[in-house]
CHARMM internal coordinates of N, CA and C (Angstrom, degrees):
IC EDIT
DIST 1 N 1 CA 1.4332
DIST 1 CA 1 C 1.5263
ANGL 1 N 1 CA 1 C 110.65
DIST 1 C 2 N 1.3530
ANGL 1 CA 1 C 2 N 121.47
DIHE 1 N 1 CA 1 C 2 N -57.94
DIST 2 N 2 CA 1.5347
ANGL 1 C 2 N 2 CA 123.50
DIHE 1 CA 1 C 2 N 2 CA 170.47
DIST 2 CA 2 C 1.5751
ANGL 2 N 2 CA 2 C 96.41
DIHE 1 C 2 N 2 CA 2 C -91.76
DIST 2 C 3 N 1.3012
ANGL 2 CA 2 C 3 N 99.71
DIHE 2 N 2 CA 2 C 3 N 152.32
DIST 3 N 3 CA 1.2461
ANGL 2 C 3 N 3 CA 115.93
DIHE 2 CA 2 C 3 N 3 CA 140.01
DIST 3 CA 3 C 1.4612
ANGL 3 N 3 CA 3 C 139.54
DIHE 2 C 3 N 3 CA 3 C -100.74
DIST 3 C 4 N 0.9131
ANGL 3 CA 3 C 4 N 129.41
DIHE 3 N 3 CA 3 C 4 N -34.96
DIST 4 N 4 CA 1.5650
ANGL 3 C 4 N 4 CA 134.64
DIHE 3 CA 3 C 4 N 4 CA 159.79
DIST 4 CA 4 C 1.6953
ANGL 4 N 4 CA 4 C 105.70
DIHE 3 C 4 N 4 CA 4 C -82.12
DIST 4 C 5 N 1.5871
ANGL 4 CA 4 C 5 N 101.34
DIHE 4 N 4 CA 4 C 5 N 152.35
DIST 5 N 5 CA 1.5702
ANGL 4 C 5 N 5 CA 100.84
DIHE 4 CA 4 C 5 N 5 CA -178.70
DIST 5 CA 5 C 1.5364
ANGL 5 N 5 CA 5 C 99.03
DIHE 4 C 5 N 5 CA 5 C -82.94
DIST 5 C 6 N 1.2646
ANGL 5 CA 5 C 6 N 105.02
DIHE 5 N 5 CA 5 C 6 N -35.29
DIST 6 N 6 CA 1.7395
ANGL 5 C 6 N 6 CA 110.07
DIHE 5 CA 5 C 6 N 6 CA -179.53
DIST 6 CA 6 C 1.6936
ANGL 6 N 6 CA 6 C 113.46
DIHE 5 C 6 N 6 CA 6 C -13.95
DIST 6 C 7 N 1.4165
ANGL 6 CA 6 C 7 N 104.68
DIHE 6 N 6 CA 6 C 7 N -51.54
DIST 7 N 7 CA 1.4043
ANGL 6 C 7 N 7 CA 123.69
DIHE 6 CA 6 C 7 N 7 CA -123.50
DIST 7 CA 7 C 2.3143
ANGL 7 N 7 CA 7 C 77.37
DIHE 6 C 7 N 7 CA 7 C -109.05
DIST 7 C 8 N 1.2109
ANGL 7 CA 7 C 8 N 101.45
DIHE 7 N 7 CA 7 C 8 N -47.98
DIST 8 N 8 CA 1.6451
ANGL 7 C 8 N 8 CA 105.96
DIHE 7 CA 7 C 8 N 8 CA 147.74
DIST 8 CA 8 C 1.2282
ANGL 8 N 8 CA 8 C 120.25
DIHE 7 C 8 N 8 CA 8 C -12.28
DIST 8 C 9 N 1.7771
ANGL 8 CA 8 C 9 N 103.66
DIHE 8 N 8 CA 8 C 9 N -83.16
DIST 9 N 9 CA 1.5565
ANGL 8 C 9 N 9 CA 103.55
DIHE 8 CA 8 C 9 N 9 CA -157.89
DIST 9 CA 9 C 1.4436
ANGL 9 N 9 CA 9 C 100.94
DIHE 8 C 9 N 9 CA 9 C -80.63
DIST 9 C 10 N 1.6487
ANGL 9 CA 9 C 10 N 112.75
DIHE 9 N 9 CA 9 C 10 N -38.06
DIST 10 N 10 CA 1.9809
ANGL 9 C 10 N 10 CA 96.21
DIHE 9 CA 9 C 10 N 10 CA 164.70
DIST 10 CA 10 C 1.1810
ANGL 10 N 10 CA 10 C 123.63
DIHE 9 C 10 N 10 CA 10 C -50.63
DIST 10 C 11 N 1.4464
ANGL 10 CA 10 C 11 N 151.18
DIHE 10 N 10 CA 10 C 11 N -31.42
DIST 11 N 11 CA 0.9154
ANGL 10 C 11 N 11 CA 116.54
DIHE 10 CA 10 C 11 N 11 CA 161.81
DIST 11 CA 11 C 1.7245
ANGL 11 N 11 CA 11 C 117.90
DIHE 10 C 11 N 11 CA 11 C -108.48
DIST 11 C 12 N 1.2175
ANGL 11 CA 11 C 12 N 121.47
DIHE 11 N 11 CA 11 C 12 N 51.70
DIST 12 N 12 CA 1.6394
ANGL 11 C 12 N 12 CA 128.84
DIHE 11 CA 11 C 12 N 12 CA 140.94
DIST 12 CA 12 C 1.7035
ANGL 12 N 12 CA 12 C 97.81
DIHE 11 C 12 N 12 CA 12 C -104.26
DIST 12 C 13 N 1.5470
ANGL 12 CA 12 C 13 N 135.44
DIHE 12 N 12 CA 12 C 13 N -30.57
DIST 13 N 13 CA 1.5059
ANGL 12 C 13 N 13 CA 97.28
DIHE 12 CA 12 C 13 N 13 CA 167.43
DIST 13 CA 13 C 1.2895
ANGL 13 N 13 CA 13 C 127.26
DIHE 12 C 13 N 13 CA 13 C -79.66
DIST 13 C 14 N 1.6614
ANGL 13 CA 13 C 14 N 115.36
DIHE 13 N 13 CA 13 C 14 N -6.15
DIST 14 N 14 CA 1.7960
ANGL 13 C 14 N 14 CA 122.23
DIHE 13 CA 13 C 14 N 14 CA 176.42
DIST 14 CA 14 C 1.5439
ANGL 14 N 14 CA 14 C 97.95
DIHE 13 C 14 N 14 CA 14 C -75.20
DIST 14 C 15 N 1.1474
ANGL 14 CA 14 C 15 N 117.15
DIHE 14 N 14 CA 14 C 15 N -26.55
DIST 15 N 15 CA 1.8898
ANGL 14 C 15 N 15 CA 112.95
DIHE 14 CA 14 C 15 N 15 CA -173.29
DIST 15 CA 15 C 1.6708
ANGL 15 N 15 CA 15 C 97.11
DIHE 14 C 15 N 15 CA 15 C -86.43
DIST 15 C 16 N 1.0701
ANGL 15 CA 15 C 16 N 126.03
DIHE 15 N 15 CA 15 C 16 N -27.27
DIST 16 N 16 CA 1.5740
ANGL 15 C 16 N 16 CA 123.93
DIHE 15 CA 15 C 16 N 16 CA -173.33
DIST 16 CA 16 C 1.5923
ANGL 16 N 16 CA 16 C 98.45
DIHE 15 C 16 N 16 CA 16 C -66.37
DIST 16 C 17 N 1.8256
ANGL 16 CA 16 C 17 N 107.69
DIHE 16 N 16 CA 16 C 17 N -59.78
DIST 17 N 17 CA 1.0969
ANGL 16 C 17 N 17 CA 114.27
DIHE 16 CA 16 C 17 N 17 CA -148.06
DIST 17 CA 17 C 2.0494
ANGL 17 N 17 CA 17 C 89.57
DIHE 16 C 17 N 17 CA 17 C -75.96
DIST 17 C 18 N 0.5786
ANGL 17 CA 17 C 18 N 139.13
DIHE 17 N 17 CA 17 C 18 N -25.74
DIST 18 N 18 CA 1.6071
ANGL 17 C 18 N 18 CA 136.58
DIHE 17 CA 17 C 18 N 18 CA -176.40
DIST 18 CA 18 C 1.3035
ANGL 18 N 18 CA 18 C 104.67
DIHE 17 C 18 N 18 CA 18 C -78.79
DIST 18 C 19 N 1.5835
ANGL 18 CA 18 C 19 N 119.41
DIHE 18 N 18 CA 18 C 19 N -30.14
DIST 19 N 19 CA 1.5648
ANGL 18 C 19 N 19 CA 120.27
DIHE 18 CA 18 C 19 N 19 CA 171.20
DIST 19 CA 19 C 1.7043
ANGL 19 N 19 CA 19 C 126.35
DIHE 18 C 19 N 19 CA 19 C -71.09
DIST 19 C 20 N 0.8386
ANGL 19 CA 19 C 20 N 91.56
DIHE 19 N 19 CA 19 C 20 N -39.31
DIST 20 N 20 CA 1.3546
ANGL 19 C 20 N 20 CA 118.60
DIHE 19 CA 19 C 20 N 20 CA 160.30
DIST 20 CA 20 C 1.6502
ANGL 20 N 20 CA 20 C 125.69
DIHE 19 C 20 N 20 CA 20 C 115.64
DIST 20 C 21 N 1.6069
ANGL 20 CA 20 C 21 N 92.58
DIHE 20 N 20 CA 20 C 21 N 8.59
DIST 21 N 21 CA 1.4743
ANGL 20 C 21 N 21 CA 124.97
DIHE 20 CA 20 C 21 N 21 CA -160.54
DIST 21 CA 21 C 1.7106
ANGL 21 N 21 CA 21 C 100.52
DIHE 20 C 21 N 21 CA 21 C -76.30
DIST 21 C 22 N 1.3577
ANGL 21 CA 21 C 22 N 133.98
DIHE 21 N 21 CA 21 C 22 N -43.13
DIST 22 N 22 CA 1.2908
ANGL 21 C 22 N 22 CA 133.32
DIHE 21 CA 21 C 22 N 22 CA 148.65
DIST 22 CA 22 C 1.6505
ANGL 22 N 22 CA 22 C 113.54
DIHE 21 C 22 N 22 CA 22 C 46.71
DIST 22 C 23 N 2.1783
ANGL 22 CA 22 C 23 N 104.12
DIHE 22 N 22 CA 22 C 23 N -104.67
DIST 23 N 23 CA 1.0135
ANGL 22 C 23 N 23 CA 80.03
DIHE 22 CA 22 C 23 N 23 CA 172.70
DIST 23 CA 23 C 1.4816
ANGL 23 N 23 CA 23 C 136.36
DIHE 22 C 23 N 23 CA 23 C -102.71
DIST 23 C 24 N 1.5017
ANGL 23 CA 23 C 24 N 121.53
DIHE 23 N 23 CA 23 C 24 N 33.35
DIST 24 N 24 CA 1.4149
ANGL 23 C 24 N 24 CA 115.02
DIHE 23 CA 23 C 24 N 24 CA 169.83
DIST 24 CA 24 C 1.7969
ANGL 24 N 24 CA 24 C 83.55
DIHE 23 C 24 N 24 CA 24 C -79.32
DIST 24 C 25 N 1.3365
ANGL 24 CA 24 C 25 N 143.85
DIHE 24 N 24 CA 24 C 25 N -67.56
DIST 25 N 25 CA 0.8105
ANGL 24 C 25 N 25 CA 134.28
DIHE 24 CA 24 C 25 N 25 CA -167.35
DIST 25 CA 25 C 1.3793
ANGL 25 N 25 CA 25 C 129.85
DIHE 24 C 25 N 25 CA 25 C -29.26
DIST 25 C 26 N 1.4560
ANGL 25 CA 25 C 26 N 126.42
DIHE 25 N 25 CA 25 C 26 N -33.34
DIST 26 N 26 CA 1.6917
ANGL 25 C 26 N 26 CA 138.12
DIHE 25 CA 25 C 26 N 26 CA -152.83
DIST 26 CA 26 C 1.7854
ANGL 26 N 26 CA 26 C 83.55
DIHE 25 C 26 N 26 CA 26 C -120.32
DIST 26 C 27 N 1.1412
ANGL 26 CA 26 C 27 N 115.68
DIHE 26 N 26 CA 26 C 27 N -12.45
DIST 27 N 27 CA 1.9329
ANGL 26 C 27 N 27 CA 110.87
DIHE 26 CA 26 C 27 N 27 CA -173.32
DIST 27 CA 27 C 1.7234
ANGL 27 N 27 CA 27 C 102.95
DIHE 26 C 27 N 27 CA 27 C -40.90
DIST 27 C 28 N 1.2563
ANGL 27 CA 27 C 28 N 92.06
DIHE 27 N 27 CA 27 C 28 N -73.78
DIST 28 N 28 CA 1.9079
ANGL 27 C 28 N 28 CA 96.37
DIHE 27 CA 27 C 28 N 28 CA -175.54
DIST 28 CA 28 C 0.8430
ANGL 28 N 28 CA 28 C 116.03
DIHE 27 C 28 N 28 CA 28 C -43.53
DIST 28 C 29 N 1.7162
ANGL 28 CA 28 C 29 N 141.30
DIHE 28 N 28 CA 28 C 29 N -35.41
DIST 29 N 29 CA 1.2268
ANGL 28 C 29 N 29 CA 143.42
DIHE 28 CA 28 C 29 N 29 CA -156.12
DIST 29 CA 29 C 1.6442
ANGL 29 N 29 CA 29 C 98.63
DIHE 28 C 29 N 29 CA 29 C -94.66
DIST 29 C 30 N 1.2739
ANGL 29 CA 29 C 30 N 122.76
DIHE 29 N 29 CA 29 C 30 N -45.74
DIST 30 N 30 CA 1.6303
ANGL 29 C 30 N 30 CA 120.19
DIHE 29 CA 29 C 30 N 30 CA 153.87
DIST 30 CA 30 C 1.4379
ANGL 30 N 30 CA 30 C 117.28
DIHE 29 C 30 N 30 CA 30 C -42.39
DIST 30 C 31 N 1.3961
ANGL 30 CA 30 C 31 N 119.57
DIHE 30 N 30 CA 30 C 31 N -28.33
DIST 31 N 31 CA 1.5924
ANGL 30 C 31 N 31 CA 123.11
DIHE 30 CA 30 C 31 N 31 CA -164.35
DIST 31 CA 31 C 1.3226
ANGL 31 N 31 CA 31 C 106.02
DIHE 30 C 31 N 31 CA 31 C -70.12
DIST 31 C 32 N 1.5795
ANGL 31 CA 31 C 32 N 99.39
DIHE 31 N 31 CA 31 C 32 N -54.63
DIST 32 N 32 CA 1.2729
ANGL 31 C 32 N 32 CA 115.09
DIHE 31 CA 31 C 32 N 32 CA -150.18
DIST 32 CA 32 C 2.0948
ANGL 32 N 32 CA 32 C 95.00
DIHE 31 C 32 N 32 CA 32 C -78.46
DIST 32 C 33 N 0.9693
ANGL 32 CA 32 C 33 N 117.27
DIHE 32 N 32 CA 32 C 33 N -36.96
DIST 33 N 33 CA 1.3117
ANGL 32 C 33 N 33 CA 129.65
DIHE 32 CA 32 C 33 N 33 CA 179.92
DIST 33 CA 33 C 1.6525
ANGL 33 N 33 CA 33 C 104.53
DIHE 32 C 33 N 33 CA 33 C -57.22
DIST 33 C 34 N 1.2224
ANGL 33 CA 33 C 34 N 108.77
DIHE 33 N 33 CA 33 C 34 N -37.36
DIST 34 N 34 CA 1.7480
ANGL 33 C 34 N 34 CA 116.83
DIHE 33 CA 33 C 34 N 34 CA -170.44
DIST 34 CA 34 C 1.8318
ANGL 34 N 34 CA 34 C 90.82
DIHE 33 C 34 N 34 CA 34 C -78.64
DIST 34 C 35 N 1.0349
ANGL 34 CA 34 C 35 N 108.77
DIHE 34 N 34 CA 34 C 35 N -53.39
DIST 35 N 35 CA 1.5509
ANGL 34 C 35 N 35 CA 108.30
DIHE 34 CA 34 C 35 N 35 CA 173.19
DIST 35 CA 35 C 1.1920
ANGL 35 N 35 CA 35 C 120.35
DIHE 34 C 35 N 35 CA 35 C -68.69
DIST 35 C 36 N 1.5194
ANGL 35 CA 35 C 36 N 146.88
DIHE 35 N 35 CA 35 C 36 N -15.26
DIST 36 N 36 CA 1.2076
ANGL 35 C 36 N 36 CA 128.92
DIHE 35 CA 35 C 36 N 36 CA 140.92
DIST 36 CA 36 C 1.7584
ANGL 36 N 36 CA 36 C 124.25
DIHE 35 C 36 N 36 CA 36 C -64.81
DIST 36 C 37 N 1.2243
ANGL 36 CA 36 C 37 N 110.73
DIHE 36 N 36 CA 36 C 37 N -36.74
DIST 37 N 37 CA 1.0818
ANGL 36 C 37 N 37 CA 124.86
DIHE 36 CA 36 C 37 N 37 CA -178.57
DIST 37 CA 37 C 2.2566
ANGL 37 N 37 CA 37 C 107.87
DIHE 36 C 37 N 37 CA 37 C -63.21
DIST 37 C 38 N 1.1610
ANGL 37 CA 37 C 38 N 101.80
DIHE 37 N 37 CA 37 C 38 N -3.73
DIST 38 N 38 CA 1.1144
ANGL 37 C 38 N 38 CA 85.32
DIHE 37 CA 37 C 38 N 38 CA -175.02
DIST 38 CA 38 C 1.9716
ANGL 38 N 38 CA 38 C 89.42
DIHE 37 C 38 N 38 CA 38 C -123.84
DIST 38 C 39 N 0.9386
ANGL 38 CA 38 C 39 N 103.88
DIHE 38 N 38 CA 38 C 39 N -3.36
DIST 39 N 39 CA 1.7813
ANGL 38 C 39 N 39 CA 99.67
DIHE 38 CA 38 C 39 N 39 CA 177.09
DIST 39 CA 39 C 1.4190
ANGL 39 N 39 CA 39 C 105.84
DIHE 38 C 39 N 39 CA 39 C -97.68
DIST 39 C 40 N 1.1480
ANGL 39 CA 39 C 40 N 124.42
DIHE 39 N 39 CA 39 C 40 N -3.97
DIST 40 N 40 CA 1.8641
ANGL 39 C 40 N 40 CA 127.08
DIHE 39 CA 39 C 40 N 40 CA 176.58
DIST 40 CA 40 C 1.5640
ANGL 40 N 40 CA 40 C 93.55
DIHE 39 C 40 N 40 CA 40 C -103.50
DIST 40 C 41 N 1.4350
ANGL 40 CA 40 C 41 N 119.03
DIHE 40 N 40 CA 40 C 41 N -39.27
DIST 41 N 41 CA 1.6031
ANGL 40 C 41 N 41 CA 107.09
DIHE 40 CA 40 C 41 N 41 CA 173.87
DIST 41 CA 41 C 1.8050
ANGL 41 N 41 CA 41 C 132.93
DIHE 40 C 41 N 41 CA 41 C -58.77
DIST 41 C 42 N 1.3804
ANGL 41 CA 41 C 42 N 94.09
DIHE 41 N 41 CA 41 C 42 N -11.24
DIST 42 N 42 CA 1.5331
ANGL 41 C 42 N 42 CA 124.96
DIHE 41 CA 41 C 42 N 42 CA -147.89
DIST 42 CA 42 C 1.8231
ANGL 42 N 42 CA 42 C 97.52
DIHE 41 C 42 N 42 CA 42 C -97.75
DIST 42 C 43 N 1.3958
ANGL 42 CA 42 C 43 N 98.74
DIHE 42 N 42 CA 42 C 43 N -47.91
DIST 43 N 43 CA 1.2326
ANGL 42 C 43 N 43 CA 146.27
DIHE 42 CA 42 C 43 N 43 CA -171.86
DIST 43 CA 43 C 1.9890
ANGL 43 N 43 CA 43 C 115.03
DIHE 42 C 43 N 43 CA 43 C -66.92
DIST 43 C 44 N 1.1615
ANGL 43 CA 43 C 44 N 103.67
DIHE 43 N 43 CA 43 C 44 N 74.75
DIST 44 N 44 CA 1.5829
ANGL 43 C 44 N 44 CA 110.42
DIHE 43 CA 43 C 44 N 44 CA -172.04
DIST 44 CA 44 C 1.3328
ANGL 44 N 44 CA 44 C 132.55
DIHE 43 C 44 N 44 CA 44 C -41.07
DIST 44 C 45 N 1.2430
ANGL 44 CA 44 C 45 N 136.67
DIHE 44 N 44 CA 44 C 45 N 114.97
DIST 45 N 45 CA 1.1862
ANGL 44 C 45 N 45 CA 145.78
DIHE 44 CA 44 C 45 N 45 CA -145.43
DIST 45 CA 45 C 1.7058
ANGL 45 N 45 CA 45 C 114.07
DIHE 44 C 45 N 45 CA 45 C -55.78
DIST 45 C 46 N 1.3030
ANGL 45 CA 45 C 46 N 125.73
DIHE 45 N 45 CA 45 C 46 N -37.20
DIST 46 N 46 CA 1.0410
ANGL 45 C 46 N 46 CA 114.95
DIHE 45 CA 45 C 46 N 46 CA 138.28
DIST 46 CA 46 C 1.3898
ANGL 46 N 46 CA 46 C 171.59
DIHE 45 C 46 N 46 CA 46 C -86.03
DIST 46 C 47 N 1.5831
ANGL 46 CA 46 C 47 N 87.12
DIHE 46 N 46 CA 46 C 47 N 14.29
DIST 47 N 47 CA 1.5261
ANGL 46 C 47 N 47 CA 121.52
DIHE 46 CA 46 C 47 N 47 CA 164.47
DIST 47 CA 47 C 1.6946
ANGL 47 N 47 CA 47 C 98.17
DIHE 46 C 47 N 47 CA 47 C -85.43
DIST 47 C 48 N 0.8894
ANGL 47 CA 47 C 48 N 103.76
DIHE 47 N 47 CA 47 C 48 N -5.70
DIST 48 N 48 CA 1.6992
ANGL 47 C 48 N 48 CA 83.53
DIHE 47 CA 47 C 48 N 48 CA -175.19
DIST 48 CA 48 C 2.0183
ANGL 48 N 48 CA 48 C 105.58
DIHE 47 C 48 N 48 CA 48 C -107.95
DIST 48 C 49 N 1.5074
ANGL 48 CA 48 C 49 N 105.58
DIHE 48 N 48 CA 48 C 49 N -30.55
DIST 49 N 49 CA 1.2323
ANGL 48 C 49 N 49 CA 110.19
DIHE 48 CA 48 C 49 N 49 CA 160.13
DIST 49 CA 49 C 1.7491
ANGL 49 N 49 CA 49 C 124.82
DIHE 48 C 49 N 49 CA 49 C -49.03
DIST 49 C 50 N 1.2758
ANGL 49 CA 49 C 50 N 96.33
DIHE 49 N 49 CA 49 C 50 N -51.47
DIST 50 N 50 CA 1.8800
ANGL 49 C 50 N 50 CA 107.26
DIHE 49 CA 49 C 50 N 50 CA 177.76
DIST 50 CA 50 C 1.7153
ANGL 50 N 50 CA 50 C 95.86
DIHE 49 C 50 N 50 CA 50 C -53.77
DIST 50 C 51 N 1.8903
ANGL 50 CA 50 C 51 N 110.25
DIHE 50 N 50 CA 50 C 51 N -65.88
DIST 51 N 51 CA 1.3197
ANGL 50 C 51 N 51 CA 82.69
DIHE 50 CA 50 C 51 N 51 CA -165.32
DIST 51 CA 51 C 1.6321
ANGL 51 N 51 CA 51 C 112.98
DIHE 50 C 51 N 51 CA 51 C -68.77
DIST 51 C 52 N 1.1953
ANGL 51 CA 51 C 52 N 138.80
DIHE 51 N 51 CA 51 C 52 N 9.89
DIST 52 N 52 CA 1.6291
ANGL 51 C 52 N 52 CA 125.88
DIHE 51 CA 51 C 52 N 52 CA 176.26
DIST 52 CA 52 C 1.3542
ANGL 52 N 52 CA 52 C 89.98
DIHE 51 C 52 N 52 CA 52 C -85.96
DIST 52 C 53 N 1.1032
ANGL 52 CA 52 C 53 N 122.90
DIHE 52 N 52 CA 52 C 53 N -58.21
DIST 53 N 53 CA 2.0754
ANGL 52 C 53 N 53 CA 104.10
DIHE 52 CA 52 C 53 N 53 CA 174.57
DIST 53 CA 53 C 0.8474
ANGL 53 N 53 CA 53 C 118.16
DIHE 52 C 53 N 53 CA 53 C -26.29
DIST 53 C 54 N 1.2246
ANGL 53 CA 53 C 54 N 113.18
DIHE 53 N 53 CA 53 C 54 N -75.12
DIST 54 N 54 CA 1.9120
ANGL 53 C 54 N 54 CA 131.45
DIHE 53 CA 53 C 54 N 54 CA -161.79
DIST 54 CA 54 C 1.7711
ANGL 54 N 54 CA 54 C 93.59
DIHE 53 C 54 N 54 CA 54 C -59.32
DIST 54 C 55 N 1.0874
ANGL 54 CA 54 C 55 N 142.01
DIHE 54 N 54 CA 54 C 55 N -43.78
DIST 55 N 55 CA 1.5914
ANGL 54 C 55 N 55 CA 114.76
DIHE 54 CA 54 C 55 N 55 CA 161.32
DIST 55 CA 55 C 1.2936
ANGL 55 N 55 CA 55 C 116.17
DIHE 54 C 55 N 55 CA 55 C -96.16
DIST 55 C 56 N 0.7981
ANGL 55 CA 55 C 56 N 127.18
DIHE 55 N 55 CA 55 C 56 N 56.70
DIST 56 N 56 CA 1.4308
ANGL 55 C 56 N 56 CA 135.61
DIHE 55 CA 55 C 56 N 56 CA 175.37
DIST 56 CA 56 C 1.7366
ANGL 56 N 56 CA 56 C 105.18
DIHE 55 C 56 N 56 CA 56 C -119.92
DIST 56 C 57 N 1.8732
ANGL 56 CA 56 C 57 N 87.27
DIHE 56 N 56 CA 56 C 57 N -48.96
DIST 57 N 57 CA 1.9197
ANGL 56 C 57 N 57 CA 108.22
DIHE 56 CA 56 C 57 N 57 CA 170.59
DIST 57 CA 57 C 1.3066
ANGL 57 N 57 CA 57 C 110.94
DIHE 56 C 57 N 57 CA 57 C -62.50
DIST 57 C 58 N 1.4381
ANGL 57 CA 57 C 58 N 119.73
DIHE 57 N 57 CA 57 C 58 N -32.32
DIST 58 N 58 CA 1.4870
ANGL 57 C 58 N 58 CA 127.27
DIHE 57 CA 57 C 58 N 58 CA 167.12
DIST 58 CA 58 C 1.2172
ANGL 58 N 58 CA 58 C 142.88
DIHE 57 C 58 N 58 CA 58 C -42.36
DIST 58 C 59 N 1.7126
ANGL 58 CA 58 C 59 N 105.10
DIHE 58 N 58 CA 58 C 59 N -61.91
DIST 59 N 59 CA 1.0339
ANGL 58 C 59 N 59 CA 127.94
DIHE 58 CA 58 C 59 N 59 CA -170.62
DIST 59 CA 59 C 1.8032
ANGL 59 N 59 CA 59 C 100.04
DIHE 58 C 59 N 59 CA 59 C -120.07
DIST 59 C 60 N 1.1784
ANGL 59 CA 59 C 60 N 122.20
DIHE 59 N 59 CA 59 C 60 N 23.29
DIST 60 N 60 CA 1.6744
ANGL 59 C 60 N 60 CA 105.55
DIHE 59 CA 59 C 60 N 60 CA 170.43
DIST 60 CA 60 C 1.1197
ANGL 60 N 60 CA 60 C 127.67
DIHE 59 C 60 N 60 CA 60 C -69.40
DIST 60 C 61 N 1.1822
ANGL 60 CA 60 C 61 N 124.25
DIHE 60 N 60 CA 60 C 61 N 150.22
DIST 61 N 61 CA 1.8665
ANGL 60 C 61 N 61 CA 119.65
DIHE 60 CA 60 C 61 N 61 CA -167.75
DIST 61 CA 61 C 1.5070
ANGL 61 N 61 CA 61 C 96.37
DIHE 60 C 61 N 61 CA 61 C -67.58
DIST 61 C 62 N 1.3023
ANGL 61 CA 61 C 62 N 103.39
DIHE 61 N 61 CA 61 C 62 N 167.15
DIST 62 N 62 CA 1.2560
ANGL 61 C 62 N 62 CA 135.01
DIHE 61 CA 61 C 62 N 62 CA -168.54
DIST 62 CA 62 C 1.8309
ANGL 62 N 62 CA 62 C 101.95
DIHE 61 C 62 N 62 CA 62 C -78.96
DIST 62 C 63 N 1.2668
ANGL 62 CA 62 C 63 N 115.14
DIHE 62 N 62 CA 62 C 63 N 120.51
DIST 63 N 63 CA 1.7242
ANGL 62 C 63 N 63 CA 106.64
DIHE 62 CA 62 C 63 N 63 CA 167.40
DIST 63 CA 63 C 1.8671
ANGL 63 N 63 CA 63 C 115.02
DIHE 62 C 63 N 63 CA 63 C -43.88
DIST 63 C 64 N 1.3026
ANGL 63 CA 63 C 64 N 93.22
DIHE 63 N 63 CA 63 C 64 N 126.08
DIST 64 N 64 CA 1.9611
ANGL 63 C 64 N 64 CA 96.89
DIHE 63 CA 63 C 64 N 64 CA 167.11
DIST 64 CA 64 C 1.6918
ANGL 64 N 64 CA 64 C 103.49
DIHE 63 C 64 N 64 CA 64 C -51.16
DIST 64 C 65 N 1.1014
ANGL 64 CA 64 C 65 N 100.79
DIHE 64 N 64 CA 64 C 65 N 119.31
DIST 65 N 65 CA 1.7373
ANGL 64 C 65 N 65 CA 104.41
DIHE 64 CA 64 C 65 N 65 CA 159.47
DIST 65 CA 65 C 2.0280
ANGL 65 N 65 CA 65 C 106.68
DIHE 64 C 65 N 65 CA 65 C -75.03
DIST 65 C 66 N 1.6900
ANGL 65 CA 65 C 66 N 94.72
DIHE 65 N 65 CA 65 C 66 N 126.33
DIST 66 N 66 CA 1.5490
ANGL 65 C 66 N 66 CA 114.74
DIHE 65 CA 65 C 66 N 66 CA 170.63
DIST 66 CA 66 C 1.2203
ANGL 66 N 66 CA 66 C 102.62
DIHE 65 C 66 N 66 CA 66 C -67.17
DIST 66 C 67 N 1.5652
ANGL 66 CA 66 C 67 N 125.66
DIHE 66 N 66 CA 66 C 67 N 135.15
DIST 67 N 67 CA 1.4783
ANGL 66 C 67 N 67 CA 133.61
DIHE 66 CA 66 C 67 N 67 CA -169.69
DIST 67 CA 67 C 1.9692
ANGL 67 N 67 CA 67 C 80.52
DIHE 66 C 67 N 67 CA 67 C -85.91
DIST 67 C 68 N 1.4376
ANGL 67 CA 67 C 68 N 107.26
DIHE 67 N 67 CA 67 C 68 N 155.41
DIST 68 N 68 CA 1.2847
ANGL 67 C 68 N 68 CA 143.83
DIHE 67 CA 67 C 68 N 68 CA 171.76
DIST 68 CA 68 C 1.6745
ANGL 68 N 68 CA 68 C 111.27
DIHE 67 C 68 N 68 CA 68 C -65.34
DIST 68 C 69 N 1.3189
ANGL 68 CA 68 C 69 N 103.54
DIHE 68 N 68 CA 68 C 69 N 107.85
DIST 69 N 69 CA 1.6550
ANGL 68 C 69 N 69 CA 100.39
DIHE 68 CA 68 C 69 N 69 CA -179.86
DIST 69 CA 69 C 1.5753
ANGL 69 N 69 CA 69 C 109.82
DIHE 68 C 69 N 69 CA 69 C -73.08
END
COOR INIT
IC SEED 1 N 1 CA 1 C
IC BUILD
């Protein structure tokens, strides 16, 4: 029936929001957001810099290899 999922989850939130199911539906996803939002607040500003380094050192792209003259 769809082809893209895109087009999927728009219309399961147009059927939520007309159902009326909305926000019991989006509750957890507020929950869980209110609970991150309070463990990064919690969470000292330069403790949070070190760890963006330390994966940053992790995962940095790879140097371009110089083609061979």
């Amino acid at each position: 029936m769809f082809r893209r999922p895109s087009t999927r989850w728009l219309f399961l939130a147009l059927v939520l929001i007309v159902i009326g199911l909305w926000p019991a539906a989006v509750a957890p996803i507020a929950w869980a957001s209110a609970g991150a939002d309070h463990i990064l607040a919690a969470t000292p500003g330069p403790v949070l810099a070190l760890a963006a380094v330390a994966v940053w050192l992790k995962h940095r792209p790879a140097p371009i290899a110089k083609p061979a003259a």
